[in-house]
PyMOL CGO cylinders between C-alpha atoms (Angstrom):
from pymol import cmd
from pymol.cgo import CYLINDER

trace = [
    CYLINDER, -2.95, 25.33, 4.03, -0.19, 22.66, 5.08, 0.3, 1, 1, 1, 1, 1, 1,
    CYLINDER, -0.19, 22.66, 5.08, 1.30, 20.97, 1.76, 0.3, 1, 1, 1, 1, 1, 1,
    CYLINDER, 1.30, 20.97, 1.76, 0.61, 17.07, 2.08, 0.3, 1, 1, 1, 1, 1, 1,
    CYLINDER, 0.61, 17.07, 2.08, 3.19, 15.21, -0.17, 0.3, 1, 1, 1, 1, 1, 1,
    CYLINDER, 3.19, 15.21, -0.17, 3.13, 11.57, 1.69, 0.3, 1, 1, 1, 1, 1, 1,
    CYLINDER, 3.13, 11.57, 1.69, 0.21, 10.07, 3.14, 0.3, 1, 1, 1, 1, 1, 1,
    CYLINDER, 0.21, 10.07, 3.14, 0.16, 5.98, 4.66, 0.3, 1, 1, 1, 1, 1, 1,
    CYLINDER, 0.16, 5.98, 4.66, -3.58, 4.88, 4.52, 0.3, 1, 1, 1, 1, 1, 1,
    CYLINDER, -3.58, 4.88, 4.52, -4.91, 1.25, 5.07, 0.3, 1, 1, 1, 1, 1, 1,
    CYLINDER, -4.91, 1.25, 5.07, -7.31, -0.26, 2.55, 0.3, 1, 1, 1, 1, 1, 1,
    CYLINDER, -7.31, -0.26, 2.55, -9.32, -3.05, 2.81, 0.3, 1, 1, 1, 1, 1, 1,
    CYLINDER, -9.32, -3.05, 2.81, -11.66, -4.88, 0.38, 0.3, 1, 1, 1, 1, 1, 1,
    CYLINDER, -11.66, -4.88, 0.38, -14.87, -5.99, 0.86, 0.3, 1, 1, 1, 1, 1, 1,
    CYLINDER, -14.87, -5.99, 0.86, -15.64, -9.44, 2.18, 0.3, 1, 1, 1, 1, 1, 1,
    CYLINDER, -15.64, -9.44, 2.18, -17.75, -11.76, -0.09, 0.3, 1, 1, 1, 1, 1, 1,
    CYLINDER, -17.75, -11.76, -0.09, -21.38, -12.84, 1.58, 0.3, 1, 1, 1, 1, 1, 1,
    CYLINDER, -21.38, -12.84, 1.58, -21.84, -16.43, 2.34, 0.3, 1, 1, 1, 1, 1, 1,
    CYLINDER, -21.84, -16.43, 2.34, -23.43, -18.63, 0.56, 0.3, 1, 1, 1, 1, 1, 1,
    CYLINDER, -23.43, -18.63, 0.56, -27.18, -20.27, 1.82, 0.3, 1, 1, 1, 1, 1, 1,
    CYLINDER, -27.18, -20.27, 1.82, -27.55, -23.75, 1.97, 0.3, 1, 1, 1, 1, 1, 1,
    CYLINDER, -27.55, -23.75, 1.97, -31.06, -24.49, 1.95, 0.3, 1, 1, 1, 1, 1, 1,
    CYLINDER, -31.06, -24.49, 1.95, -33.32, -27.40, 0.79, 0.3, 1, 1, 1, 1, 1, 1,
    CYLINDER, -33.32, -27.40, 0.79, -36.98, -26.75, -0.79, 0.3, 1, 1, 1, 1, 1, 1,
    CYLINDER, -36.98, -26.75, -0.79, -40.16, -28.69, 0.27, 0.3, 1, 1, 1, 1, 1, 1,
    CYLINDER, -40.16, -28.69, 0.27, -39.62, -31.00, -2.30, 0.3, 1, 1, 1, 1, 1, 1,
    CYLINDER, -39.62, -31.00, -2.30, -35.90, -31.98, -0.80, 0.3, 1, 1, 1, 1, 1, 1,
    CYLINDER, -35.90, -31.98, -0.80, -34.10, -29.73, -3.94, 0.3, 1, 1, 1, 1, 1, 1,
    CYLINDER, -34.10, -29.73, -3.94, -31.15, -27.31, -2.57, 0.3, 1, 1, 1, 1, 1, 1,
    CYLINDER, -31.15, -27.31, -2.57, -32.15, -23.94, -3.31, 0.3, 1, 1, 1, 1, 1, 1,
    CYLINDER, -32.15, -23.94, -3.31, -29.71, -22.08, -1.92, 0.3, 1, 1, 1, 1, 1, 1,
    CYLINDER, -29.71, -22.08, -1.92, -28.34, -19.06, -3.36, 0.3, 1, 1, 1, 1, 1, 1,
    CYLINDER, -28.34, -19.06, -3.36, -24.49, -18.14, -3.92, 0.3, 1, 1, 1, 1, 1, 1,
    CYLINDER, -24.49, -18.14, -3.92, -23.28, -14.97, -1.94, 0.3, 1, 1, 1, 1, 1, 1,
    CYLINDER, -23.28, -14.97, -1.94, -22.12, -11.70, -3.63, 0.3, 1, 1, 1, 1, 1, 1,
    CYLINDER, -22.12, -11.70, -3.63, -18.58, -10.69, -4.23, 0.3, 1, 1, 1, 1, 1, 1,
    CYLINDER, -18.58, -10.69, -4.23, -17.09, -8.05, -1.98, 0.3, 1, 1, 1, 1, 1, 1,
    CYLINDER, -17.09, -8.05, -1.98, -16.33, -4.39, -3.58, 0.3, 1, 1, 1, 1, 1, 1,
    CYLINDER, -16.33, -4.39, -3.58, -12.76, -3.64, -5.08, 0.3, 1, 1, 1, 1, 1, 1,
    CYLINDER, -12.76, -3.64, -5.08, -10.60, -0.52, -3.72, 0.3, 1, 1, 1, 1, 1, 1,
    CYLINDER, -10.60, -0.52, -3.72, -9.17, 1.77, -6.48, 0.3, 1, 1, 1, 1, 1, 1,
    CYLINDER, -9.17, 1.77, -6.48, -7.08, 4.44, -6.99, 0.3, 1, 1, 1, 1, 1, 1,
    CYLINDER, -7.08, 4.44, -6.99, -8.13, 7.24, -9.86, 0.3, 1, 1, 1, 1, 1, 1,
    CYLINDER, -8.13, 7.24, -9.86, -5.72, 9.50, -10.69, 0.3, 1, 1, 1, 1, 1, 1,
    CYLINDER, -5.72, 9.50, -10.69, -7.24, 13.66, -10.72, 0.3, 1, 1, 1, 1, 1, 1,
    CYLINDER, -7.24, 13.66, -10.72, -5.36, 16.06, -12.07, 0.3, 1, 1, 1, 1, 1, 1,
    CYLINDER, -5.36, 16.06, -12.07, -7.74, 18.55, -10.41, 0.3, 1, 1, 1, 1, 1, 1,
    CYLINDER, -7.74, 18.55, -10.41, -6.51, 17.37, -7.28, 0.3, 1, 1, 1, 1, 1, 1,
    CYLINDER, -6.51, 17.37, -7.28, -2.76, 18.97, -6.06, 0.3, 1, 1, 1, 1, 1, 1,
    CYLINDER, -2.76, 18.97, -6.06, -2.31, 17.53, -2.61, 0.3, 1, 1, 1, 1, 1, 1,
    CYLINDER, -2.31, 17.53, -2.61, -2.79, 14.64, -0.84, 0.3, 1, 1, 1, 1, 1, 1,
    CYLINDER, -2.79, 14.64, -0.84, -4.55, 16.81, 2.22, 0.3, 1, 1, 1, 1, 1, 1,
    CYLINDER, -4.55, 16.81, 2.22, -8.46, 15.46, 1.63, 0.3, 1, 1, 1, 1, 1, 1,
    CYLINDER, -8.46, 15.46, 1.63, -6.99, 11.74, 3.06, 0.3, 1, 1, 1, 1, 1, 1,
    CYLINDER, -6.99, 11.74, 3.06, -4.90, 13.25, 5.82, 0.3, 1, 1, 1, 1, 1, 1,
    CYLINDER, -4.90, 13.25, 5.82, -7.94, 12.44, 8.73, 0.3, 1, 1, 1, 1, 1, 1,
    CYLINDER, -7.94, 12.44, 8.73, -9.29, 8.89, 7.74, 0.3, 1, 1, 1, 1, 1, 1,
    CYLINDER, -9.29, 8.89, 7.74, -6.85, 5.92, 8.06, 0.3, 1, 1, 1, 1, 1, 1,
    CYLINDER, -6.85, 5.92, 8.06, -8.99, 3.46, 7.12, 0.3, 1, 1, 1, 1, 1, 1,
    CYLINDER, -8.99, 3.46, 7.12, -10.92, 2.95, 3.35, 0.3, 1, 1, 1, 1, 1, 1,
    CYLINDER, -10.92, 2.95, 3.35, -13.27, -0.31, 3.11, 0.3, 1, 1, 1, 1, 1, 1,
    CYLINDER, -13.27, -0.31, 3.11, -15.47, -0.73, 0.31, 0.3, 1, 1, 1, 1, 1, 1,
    CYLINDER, -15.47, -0.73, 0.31, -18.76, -2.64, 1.08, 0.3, 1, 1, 1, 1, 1, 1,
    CYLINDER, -18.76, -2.64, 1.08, -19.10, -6.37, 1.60, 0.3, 1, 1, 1, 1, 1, 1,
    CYLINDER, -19.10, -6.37, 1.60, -20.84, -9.02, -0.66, 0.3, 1, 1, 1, 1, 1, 1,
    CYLINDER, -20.84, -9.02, -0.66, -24.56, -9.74, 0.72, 0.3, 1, 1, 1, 1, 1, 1,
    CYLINDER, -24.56, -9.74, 0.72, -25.37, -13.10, 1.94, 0.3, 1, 1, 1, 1, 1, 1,
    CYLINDER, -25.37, -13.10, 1.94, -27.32, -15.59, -0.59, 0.3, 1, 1, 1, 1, 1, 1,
    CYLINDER, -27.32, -15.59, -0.59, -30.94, -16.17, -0.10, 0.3, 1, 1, 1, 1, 1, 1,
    CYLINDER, -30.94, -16.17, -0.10, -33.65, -19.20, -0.14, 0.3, 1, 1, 1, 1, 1, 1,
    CYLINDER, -33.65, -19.20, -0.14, -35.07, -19.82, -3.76, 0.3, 1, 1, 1, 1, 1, 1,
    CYLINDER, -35.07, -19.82, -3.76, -31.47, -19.68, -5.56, 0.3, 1, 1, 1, 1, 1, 1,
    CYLINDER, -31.47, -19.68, -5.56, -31.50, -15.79, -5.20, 0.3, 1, 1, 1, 1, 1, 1,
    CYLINDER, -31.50, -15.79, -5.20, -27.72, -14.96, -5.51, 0.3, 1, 1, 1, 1, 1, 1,
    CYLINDER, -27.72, -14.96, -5.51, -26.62, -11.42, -2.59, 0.3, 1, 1, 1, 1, 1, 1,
    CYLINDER, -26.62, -11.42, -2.59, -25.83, -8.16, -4.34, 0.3, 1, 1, 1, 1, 1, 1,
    CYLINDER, -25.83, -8.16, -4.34, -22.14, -7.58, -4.82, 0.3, 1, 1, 1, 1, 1, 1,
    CYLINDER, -22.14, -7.58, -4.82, -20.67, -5.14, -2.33, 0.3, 1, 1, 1, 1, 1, 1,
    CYLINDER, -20.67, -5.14, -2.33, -20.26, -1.69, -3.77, 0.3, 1, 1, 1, 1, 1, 1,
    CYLINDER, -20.26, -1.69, -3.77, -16.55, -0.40, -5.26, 0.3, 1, 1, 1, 1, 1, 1,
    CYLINDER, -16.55, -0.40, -5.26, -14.50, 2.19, -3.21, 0.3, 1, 1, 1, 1, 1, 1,
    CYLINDER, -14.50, 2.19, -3.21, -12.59, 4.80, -5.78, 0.3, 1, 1, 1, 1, 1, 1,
    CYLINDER, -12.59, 4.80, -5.78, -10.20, 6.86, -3.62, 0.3, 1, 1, 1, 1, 1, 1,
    CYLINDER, -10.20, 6.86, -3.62, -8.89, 10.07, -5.98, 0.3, 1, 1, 1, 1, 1, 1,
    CYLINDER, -8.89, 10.07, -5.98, -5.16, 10.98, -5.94, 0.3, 1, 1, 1, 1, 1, 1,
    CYLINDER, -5.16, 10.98, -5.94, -3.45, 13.67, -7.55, 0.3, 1, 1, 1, 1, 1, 1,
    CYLINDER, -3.45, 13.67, -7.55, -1.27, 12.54, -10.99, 0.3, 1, 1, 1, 1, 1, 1,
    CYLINDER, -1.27, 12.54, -10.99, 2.26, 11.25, -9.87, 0.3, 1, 1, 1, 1, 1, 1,
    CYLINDER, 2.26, 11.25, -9.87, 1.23, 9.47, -6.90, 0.3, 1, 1, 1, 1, 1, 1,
    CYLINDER, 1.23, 9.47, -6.90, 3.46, 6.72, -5.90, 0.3, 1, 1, 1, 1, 1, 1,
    CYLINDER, 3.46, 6.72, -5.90, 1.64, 3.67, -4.47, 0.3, 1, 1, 1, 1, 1, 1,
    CYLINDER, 1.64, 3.67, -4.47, 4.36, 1.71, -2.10, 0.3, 1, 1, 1, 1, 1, 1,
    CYLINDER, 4.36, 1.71, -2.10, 3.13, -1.75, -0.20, 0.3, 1, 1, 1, 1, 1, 1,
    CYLINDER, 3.13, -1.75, -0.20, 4.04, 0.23, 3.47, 0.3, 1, 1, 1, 1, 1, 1,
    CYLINDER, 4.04, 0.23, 3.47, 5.19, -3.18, 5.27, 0.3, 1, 1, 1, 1, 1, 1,
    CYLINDER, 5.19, -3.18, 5.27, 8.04, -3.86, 2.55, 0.3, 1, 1, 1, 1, 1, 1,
    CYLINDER, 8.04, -3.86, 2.55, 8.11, -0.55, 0.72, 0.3, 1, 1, 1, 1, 1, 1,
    CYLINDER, 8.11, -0.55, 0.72, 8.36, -2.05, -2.71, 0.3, 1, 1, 1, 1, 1, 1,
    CYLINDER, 8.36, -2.05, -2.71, 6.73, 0.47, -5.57, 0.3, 1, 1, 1, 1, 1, 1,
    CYLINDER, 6.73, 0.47, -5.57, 3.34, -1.52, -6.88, 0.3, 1, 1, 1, 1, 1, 1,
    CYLINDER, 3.34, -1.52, -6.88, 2.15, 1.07, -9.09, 0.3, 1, 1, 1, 1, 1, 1,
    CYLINDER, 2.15, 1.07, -9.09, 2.35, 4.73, -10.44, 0.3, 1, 1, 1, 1, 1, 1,
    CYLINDER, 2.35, 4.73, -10.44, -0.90, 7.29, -10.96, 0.3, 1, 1, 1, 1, 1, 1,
    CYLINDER, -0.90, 7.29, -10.96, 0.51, 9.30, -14.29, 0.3, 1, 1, 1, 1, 1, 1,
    CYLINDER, 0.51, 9.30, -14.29, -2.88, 9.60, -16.01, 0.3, 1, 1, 1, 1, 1, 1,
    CYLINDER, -2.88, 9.60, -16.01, -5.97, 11.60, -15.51, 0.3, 1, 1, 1, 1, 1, 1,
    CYLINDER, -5.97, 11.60, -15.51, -9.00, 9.39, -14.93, 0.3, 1, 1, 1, 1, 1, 1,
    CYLINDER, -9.00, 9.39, -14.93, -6.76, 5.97, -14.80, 0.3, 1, 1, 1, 1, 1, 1,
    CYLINDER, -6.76, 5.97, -14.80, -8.31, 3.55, -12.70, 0.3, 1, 1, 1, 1, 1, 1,
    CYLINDER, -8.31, 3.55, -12.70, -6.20, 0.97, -10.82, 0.3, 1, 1, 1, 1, 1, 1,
    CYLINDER, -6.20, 0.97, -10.82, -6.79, -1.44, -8.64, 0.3, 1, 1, 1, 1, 1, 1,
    CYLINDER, -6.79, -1.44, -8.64, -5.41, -2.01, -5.46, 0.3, 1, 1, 1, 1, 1, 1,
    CYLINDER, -5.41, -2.01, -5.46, -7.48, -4.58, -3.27, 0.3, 1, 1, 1, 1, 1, 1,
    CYLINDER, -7.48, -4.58, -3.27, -9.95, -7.22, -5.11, 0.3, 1, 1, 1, 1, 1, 1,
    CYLINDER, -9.95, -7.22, -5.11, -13.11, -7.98, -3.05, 0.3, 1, 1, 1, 1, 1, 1,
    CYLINDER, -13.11, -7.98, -3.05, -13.74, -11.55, -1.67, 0.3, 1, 1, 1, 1, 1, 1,
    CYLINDER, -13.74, -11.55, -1.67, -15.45, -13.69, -3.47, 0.3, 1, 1, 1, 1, 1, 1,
    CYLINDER, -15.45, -13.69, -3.47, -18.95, -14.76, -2.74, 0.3, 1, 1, 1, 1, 1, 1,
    CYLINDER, -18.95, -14.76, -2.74, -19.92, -18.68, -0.87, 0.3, 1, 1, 1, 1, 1, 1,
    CYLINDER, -19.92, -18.68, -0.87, -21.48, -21.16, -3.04, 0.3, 1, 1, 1, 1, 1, 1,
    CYLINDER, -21.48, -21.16, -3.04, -25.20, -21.79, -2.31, 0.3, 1, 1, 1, 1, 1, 1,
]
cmd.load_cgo(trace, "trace")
């Protein structure tokens, strides 16, 4: 088992769904708003030793918002991605490599990417 100490991974938020602009038979706008896109976050495990589970996908996306629908129905929100890291990871933005945060607690949620917000129906 190869020791994994430093891992670059791309993360992307969700996109919000667009809003629907719709008018009723009785000329009222009844369209509904779209739903935010999900959030990417980082939870710190300290069951986990290595960083060797994210060494063969590049790419996390959480889900995007749904779309709004006729009769002001607003889309679901897209659905969170939680990514687990061992405790002492070092998150570093990978085009400038300044330090943005620091995993040092067991369960400790932070966010990285905020979803999109949804379009106005």
């Amino acid at each position: 088992m190869k020791f994994i100490d430093e891992i670059k991974i791309y993360v992307l938020s969700g996109h919000g769904g667009n809003g629907l602009f719709s008018f009723s038979n009785t000329n009222k706008p009844d369209g509904g708003s779209g739903g935010n896109g999900g959030n990417v976050y980082l939870i710190g495990n300290k069951n986990i030793l290595t960083l060797s589970h994210l060494k063969f996908k590049f790419i996390y996306k959480a889900s995007n918002g749904i779309n709004g629908f006729k009769n002001n129905k607003t889309g679901k929100n897209g659905k969170n991605l939680y990514i687990q890291v061992p405790l002492g990871t070092s998150i570093y933005d990978g085009e400038q490599n300044i330090l943005l945060h620091e995993i040092n607690k067991n369960k400790l949620e932070q966010l990285i990417v905020s979803g999109g917000n949804g379009g106005y129906g």
